[in-house]
PyMOL Python script that loads the backbone (N, CA, C, O; Angstrom):
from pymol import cmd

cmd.read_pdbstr("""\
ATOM      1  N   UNK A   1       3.449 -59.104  13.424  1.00  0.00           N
ATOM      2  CA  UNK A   1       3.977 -57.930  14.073  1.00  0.00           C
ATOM      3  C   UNK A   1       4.689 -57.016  13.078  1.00  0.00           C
ATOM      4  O   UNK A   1       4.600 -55.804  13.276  1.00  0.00           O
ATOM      5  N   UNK A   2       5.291 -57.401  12.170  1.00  0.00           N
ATOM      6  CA  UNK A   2       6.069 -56.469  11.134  1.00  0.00           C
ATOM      7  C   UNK A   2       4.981 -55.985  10.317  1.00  0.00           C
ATOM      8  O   UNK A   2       5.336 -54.907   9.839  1.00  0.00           O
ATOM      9  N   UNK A   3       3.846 -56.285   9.950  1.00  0.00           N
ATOM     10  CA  UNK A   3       3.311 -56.061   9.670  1.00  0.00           C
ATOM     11  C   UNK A   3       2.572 -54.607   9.720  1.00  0.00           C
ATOM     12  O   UNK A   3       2.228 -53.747   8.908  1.00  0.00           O
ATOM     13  N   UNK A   4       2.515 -54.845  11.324  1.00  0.00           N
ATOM     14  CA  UNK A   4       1.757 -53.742  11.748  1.00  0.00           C
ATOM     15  C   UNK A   4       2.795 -52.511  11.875  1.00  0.00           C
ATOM     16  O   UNK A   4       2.494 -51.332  11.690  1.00  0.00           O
ATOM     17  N   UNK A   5       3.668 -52.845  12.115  1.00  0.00           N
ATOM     18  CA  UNK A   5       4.989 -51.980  11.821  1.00  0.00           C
ATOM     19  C   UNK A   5       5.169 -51.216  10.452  1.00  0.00           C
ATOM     20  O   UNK A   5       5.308 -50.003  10.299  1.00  0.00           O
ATOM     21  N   UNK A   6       5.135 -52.156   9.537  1.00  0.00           N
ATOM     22  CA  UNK A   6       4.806 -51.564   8.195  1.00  0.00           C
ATOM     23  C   UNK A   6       4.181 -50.512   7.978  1.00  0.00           C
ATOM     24  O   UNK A   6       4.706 -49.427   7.728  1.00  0.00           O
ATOM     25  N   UNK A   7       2.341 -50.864   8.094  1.00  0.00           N
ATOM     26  CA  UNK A   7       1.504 -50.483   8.373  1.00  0.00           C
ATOM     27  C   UNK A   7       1.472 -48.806   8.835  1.00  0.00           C
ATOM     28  O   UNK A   7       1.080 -47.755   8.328  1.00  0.00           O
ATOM     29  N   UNK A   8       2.113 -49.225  10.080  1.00  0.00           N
ATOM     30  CA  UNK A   8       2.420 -48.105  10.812  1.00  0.00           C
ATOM     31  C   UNK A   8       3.128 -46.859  10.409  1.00  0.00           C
ATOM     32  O   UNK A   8       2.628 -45.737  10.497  1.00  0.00           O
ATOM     33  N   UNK A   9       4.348 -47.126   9.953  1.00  0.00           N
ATOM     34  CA  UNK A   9       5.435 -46.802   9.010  1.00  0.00           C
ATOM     35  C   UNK A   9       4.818 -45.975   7.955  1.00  0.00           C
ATOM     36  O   UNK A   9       5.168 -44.795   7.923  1.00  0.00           O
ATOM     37  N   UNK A  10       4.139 -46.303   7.268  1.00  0.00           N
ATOM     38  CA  UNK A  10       3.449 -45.552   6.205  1.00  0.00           C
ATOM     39  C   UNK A  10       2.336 -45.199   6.505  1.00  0.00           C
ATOM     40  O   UNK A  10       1.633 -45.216   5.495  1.00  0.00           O
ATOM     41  N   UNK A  11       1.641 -44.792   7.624  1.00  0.00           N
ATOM     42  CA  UNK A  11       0.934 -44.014   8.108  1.00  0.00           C
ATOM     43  C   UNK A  11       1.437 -42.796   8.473  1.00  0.00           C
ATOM     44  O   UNK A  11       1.062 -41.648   8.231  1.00  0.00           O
ATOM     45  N   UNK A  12       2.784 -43.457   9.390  1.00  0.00           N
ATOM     46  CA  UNK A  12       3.341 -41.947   9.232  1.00  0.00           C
ATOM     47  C   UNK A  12       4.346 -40.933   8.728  1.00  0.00           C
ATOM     48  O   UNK A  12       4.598 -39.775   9.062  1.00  0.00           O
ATOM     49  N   UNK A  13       5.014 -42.048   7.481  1.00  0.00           N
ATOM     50  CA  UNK A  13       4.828 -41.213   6.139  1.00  0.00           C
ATOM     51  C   UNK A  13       4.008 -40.090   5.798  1.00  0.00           C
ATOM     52  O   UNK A  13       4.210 -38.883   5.931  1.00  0.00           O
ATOM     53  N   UNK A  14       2.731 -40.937   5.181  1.00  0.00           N
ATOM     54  CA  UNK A  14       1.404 -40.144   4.795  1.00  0.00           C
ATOM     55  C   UNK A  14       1.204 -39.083   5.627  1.00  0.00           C
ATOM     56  O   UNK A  14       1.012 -37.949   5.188  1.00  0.00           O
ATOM     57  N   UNK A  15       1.231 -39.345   6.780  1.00  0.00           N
ATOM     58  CA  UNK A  15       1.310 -38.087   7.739  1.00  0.00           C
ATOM     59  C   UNK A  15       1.985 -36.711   7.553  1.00  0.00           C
ATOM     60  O   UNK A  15       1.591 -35.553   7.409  1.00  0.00           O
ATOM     61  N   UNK A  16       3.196 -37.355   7.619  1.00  0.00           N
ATOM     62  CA  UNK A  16       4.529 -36.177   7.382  1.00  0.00           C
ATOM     63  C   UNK A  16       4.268 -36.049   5.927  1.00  0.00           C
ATOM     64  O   UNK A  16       4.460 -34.834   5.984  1.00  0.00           O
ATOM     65  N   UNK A  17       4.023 -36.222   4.791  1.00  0.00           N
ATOM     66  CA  UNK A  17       3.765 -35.850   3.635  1.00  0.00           C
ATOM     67  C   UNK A  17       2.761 -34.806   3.459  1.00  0.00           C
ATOM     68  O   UNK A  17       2.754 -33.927   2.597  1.00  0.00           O
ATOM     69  N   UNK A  18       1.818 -35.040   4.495  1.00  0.00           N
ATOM     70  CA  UNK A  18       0.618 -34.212   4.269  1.00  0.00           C
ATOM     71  C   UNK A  18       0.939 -33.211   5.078  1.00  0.00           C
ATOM     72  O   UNK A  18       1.072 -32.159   4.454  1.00  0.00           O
ATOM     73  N   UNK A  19       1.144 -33.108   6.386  1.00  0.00           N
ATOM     74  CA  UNK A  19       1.695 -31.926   6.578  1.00  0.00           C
ATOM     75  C   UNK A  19       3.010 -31.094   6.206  1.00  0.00           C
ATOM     76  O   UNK A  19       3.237 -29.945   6.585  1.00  0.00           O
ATOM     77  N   UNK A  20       3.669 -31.720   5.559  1.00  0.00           N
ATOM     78  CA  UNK A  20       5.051 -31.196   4.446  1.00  0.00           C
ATOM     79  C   UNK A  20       4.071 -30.069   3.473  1.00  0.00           C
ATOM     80  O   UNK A  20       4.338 -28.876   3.330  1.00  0.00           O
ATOM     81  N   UNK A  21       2.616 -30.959   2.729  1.00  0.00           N
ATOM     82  CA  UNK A  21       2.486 -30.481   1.790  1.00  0.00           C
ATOM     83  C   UNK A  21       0.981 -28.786   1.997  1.00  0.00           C
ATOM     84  O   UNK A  21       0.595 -27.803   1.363  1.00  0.00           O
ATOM     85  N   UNK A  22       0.694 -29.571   3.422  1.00  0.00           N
ATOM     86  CA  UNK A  22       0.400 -28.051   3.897  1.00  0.00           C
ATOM     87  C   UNK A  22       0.701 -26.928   4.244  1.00  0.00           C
ATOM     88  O   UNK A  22       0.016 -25.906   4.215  1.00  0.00           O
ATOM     89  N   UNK A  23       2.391 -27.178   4.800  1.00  0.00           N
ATOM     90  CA  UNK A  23       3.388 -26.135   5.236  1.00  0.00           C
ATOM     91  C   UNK A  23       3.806 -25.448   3.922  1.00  0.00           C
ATOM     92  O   UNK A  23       4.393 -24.366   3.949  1.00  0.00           O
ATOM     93  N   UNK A  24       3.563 -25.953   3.002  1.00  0.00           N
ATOM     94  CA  UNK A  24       3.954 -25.610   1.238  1.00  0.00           C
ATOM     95  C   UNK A  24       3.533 -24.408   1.224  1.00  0.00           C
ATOM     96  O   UNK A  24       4.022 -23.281   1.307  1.00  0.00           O
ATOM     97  N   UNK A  25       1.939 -25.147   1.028  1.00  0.00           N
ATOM     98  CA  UNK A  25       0.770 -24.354   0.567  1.00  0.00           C
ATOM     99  C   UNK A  25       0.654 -23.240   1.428  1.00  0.00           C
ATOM    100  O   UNK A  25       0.596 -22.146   0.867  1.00  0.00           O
ATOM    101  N   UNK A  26       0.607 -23.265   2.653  1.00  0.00           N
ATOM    102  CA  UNK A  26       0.571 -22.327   3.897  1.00  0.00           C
ATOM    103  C   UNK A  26       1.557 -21.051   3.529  1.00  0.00           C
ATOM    104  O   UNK A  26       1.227 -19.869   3.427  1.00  0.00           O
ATOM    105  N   UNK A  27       3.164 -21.777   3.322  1.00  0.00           N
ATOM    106  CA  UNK A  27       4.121 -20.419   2.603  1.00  0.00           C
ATOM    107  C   UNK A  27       4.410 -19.444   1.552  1.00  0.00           C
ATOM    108  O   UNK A  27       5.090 -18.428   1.405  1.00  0.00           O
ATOM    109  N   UNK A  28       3.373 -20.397   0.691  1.00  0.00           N
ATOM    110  CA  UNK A  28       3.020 -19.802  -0.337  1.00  0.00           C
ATOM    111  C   UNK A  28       1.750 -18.691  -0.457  1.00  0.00           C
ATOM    112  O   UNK A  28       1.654 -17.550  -0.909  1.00  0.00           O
ATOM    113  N   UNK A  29       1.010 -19.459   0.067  1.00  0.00           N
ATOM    114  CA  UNK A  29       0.072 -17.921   0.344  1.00  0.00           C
ATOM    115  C   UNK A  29       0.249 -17.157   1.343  1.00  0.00           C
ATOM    116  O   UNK A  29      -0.749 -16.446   1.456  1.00  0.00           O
ATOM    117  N   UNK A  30       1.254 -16.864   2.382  1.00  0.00           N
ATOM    118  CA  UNK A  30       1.997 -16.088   2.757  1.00  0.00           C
ATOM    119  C   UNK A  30       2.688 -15.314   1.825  1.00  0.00           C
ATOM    120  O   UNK A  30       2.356 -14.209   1.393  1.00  0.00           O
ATOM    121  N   UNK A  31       3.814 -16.067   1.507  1.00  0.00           N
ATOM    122  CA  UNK A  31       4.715 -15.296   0.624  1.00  0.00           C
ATOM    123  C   UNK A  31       3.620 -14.310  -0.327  1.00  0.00           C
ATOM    124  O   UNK A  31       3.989 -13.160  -0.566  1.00  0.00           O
ATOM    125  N   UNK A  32       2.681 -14.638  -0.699  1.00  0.00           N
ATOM    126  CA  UNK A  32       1.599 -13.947  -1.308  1.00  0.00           C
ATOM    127  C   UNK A  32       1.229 -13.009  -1.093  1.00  0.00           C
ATOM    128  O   UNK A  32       1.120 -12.141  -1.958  1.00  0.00           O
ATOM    129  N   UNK A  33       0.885 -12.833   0.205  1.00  0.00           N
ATOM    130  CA  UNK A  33      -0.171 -11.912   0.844  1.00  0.00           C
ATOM    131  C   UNK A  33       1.244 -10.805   1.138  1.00  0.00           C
ATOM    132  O   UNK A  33       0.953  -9.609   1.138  1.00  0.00           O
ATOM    133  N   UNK A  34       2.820 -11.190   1.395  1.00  0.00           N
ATOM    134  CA  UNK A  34       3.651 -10.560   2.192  1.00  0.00           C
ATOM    135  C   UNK A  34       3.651  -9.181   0.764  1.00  0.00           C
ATOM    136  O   UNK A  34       3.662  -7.953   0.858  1.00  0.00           O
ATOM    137  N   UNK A  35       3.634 -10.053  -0.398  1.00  0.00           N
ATOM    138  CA  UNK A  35       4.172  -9.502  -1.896  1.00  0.00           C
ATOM    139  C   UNK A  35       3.014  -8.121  -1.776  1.00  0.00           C
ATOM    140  O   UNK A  35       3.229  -6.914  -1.663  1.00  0.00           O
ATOM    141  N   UNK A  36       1.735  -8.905  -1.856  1.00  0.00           N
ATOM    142  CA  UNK A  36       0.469  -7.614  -1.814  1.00  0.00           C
ATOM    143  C   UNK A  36       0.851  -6.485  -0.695  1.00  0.00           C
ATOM    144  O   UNK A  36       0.637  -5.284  -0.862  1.00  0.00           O
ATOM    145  N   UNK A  37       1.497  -7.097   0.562  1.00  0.00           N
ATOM    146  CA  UNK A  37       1.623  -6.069   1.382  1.00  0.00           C
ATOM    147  C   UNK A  37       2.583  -4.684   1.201  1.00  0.00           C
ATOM    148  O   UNK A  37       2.473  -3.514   1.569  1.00  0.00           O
ATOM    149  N   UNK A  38       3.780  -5.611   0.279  1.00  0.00           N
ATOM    150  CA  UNK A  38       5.270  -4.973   0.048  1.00  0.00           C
ATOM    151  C   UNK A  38       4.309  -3.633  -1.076  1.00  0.00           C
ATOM    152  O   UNK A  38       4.289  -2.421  -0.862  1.00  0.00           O
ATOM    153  N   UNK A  39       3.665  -4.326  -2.149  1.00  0.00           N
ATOM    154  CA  UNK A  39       2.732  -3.238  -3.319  1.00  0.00           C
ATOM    155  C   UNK A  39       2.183  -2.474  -2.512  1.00  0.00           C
ATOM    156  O   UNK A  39       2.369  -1.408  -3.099  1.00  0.00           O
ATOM    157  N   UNK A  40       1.712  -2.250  -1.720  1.00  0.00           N
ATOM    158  CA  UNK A  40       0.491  -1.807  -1.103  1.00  0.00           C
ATOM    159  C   UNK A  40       1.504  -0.408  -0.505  1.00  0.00           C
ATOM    160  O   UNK A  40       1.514   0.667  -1.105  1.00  0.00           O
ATOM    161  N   UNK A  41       2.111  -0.602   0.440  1.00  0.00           N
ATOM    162  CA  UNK A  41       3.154  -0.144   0.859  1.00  0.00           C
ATOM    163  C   UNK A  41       3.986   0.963  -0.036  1.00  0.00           C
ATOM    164  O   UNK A  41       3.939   2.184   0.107  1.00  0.00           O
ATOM    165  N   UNK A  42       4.629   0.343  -0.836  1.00  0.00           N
ATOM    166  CA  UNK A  42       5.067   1.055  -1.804  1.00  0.00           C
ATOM    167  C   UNK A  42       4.189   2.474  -2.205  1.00  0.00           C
ATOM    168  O   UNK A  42       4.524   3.655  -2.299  1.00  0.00           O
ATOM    169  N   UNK A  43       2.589   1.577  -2.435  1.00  0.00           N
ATOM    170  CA  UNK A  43       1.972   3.067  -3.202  1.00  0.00           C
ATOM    171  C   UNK A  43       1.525   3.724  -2.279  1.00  0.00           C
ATOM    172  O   UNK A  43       1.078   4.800  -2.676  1.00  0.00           O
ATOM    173  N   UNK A  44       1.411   3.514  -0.853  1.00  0.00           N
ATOM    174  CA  UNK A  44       0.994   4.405  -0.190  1.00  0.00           C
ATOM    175  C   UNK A  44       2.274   5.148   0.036  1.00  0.00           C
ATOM    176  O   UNK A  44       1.974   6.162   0.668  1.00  0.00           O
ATOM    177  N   UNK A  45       3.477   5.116  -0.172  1.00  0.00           N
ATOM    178  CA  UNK A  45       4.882   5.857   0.389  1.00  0.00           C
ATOM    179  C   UNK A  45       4.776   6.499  -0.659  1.00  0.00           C
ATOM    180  O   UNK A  45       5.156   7.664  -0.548  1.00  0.00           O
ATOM    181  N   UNK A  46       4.167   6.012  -2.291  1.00  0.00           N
ATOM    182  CA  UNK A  46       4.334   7.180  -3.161  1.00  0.00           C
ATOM    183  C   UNK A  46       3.384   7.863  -3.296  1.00  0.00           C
ATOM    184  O   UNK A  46       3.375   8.629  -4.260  1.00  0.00           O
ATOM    185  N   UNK A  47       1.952   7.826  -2.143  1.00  0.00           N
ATOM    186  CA  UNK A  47       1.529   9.010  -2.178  1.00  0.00           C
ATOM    187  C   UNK A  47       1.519  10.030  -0.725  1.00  0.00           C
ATOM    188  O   UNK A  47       0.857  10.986  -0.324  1.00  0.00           O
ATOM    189  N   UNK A  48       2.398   9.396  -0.345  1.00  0.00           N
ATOM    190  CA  UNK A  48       3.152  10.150   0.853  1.00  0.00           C
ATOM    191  C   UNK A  48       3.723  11.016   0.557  1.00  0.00           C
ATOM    192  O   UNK A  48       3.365  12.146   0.888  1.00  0.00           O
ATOM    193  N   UNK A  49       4.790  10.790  -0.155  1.00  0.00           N
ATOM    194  CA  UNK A  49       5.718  11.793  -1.140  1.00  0.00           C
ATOM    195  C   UNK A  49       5.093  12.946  -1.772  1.00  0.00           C
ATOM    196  O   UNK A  49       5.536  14.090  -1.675  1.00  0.00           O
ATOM    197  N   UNK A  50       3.443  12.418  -2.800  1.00  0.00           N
ATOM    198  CA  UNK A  50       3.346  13.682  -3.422  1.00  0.00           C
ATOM    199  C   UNK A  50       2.438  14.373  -3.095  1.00  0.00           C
ATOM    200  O   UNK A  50       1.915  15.172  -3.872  1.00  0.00           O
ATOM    201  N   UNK A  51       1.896  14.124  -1.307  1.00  0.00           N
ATOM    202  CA  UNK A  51       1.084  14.738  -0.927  1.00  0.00           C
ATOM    203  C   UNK A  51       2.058  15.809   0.121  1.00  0.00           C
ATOM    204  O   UNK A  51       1.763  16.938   0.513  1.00  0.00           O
ATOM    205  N   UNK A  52       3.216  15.054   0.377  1.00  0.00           N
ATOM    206  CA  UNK A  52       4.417  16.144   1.244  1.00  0.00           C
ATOM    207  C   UNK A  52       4.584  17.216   0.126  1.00  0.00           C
ATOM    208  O   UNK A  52       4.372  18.404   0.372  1.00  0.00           O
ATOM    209  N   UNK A  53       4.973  16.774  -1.123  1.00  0.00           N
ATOM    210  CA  UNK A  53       5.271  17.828  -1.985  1.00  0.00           C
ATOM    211  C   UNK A  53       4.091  19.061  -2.475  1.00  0.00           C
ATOM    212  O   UNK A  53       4.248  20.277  -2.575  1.00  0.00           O
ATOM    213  N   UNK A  54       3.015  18.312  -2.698  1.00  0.00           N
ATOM    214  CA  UNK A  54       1.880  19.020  -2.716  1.00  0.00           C
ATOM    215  C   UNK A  54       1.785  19.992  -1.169  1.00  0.00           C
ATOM    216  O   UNK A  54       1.373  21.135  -1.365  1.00  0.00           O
ATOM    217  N   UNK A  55       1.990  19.782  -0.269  1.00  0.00           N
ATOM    218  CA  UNK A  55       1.689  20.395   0.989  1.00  0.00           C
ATOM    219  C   UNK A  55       2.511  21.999   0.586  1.00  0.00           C
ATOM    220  O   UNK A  55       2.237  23.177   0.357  1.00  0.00           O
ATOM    221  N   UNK A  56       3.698  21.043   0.700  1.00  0.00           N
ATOM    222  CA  UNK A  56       5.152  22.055   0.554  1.00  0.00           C
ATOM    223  C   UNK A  56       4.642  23.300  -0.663  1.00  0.00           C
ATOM    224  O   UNK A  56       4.773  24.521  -0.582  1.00  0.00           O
ATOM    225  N   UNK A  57       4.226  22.736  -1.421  1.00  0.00           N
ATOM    226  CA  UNK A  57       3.787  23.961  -2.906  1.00  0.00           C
ATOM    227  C   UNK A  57       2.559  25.047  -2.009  1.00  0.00           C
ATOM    228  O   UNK A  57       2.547  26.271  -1.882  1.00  0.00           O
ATOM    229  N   UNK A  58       1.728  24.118  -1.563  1.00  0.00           N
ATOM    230  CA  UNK A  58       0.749  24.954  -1.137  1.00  0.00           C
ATOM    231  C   UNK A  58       1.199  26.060   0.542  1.00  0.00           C
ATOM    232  O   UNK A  58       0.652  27.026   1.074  1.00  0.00           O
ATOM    233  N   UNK A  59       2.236  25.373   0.807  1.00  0.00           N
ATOM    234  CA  UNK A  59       2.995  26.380   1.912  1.00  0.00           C
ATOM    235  C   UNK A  59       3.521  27.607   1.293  1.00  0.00           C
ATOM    236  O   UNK A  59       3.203  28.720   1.711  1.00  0.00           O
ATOM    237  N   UNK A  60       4.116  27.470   0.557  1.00  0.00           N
ATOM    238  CA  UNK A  60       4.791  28.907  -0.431  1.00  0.00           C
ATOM    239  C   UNK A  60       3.851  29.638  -0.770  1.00  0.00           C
ATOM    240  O   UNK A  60       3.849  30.860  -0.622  1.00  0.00           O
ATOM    241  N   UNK A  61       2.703  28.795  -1.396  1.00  0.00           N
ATOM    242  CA  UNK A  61       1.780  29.686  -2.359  1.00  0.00           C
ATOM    243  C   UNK A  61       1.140  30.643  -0.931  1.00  0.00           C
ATOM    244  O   UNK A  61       1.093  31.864  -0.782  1.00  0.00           O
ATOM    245  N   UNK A  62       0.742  29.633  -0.103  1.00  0.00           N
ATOM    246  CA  UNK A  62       0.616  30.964   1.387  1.00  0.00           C
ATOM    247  C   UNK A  62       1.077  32.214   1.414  1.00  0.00           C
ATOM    248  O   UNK A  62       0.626  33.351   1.270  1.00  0.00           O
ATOM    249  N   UNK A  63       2.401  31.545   1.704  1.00  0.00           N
ATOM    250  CA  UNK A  63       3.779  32.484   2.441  1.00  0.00           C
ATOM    251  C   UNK A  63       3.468  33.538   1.550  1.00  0.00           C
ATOM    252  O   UNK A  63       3.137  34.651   1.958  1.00  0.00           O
ATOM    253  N   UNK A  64       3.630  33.007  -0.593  1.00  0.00           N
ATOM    254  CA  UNK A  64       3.927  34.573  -0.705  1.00  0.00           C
ATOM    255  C   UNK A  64       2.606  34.612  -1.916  1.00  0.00           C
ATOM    256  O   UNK A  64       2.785  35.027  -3.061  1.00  0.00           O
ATOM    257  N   UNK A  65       1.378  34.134  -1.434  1.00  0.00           N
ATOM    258  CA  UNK A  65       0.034  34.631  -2.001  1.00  0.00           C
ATOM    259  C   UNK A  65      -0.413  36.229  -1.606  1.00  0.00           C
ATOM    260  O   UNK A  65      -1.478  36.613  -2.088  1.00  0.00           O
ATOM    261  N   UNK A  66       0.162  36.935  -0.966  1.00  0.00           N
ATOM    262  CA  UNK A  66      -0.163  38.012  -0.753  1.00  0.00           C
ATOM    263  C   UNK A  66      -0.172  39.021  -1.817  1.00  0.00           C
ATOM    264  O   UNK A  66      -1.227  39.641  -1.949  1.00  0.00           O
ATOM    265  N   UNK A  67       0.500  39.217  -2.357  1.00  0.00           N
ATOM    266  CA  UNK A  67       0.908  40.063  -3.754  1.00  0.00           C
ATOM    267  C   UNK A  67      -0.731  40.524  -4.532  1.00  0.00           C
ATOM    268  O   UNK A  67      -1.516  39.674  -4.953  1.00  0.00           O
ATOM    269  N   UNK A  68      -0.900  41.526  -4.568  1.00  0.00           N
ATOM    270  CA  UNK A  68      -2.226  41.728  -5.652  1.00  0.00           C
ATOM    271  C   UNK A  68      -3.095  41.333  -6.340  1.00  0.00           C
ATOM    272  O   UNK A  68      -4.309  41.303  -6.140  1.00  0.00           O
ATOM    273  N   UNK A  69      -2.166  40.834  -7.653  1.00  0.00           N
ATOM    274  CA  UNK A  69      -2.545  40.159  -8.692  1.00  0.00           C
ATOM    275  C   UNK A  69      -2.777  38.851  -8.201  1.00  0.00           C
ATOM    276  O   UNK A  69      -3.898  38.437  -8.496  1.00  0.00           O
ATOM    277  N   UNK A  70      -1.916  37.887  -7.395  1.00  0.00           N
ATOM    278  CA  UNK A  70      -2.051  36.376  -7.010  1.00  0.00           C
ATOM    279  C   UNK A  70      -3.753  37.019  -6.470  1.00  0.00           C
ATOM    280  O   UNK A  70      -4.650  36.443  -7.086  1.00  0.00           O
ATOM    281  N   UNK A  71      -4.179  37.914  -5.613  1.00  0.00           N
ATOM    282  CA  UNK A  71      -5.282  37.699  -5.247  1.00  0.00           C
ATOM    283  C   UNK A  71      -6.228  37.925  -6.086  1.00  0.00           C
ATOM    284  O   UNK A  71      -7.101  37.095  -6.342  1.00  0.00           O
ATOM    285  N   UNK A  72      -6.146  39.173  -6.646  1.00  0.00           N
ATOM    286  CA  UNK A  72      -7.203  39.462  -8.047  1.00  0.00           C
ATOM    287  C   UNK A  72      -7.144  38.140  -8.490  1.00  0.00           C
ATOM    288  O   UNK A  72      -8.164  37.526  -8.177  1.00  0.00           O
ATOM    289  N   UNK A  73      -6.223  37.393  -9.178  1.00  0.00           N
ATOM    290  CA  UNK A  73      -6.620  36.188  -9.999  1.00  0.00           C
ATOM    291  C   UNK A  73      -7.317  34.798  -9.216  1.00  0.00           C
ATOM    292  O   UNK A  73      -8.054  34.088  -9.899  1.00  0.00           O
ATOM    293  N   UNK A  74      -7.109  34.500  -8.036  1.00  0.00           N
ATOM    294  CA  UNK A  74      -7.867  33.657  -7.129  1.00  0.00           C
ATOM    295  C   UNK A  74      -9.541  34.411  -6.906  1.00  0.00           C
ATOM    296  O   UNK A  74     -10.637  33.883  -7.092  1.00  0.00           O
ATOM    297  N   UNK A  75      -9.272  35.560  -6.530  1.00  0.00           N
ATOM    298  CA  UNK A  75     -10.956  36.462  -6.856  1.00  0.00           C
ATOM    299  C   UNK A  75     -11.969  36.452  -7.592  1.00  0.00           C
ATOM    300  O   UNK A  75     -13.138  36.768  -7.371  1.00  0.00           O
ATOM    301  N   UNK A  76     -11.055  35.774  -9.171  1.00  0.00           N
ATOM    302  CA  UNK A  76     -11.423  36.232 -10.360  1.00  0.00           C
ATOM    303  C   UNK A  76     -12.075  34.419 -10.651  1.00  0.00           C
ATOM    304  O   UNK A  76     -13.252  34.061 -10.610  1.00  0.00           O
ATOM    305  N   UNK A  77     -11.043  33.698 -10.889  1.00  0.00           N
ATOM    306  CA  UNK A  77     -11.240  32.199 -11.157  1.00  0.00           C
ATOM    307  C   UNK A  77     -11.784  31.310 -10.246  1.00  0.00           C
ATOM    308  O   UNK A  77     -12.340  30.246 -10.518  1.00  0.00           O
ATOM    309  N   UNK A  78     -11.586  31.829  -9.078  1.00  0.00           N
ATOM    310  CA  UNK A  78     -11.884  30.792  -7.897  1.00  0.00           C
ATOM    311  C   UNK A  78     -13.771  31.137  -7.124  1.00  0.00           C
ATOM    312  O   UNK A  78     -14.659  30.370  -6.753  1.00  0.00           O
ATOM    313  N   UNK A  79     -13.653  32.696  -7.185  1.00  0.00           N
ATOM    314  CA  UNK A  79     -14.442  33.399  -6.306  1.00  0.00           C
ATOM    315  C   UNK A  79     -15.810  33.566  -7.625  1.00  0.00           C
ATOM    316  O   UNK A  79     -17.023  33.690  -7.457  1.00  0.00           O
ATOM    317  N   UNK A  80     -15.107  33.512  -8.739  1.00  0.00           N
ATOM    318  CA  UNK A  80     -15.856  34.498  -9.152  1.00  0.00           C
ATOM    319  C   UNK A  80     -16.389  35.498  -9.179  1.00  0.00           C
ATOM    320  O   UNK A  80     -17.541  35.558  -9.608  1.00  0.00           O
ATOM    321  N   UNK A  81     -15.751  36.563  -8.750  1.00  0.00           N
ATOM    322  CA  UNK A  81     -15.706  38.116  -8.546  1.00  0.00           C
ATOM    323  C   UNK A  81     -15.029  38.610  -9.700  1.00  0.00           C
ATOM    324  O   UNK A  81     -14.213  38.050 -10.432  1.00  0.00           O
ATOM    325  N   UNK A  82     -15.672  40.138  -9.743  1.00  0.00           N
ATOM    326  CA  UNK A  82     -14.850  40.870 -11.180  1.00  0.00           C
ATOM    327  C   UNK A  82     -14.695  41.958 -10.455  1.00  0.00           C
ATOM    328  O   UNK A  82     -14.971  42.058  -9.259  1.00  0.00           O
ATOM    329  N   UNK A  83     -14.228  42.839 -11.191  1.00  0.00           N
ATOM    330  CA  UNK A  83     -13.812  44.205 -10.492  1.00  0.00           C
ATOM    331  C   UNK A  83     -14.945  45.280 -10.757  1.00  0.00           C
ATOM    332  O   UNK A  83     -15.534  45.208 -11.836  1.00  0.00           O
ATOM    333  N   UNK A  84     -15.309  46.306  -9.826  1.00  0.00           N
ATOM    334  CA  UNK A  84     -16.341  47.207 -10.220  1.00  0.00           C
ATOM    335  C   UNK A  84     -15.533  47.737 -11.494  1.00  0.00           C
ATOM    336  O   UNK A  84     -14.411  47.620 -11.987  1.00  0.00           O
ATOM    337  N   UNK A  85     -16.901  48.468 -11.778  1.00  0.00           N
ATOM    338  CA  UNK A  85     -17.065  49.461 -12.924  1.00  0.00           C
ATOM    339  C   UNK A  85     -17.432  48.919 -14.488  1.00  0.00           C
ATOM    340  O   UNK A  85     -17.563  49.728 -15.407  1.00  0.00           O
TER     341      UNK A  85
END
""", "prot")
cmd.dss("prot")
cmd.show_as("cartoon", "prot")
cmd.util.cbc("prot")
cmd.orient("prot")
């Protein structure tokens, strides 16, 4: 009978060892995937930023693209248009 007790005993050891050593492994490639998520994150907030800022530049250039020359030179480089004569 102690025997089987023994037996027993270190079965479920082995048990709890092995799932100890899957809960490891399991947190670790978590913690992994959390790290890729945190990077990921990050660079999309920094191109959040320089697409707000980019927006913002191209709002002004709107607002005060009106002026002459701002258009002659968009006409000129963009359009490829020249001026008669």
């Amino acid at each position: 009978m102690a025997l089987k007790m023994k037996k027993a005993s270190m079965f479920t050891k082995i048990v709890i060892l092995a799932l100890t050593l899957y809960a490891v492994v399991n947190l670790v490639s978590v913690r992994g995937r959390v790290s890729e998520a945190e990077a990921l994150s990050e660079e999309l907030q920094q191109q959040v930023t320089e697409m707000t800022q980019r927006n913002a530049e191209l709002e002004y250039q709107i607002a005060h693209g009106g002026d002459e020359e701002k258009i002659e030179e968009i006409a000129r480089n963009k359009l490829g248009l020249v001026l008669p004569g």
